[in-house]
N, C-alpha and C positions, 0 to 999 in steps of 0.2 A: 818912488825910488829915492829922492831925496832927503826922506829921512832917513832911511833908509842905510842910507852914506851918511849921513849924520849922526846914526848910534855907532857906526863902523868906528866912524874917526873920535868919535870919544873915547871907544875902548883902547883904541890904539894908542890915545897920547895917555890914560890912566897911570900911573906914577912916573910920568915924567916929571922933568922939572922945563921949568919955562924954555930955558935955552933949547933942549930939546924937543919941545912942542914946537916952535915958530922952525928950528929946520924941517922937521916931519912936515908940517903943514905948506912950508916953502916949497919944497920938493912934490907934495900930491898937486899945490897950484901947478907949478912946471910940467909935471906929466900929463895935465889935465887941457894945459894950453897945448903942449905937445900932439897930441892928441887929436883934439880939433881942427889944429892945424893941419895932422894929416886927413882928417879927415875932407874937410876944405881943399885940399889939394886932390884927392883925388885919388891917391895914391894907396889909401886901403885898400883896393881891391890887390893888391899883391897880399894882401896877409891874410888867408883864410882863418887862419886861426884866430886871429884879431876879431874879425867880422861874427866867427861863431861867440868869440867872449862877450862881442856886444849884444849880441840880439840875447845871450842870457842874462847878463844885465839887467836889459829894460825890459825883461819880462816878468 
């Protein structure tokens, strides 16, 4: 999966220019700790639809 997300985020920043790569990529780090956090917390289980997005994710 991690390369995965790694071809994602290449397309994603393709003609940017630097300034907007490093916000794009700031913002995926953010949502990515966000994230964990709730995961970590515990608190996923209110978001079924979260839960479904993950299990397609990692499969």
């Amino acid at each position: 999966m991690s390369r995965d997300f790694a071809v994602e985020i290449h397309r994603a920043t393709e003609g940017l220019d630097e300034s907007d790569k490093h916000d794009l990529l700031r913002d995926i780090r953010r949502d990515c700790i966000n994230t964990m956090s709730q995961i970590a917390l515990g608190t996923i289980h209110k978001n079924p639809e979260f839960i479904d997005y993950l299990s397609k994710a990692t499969s």
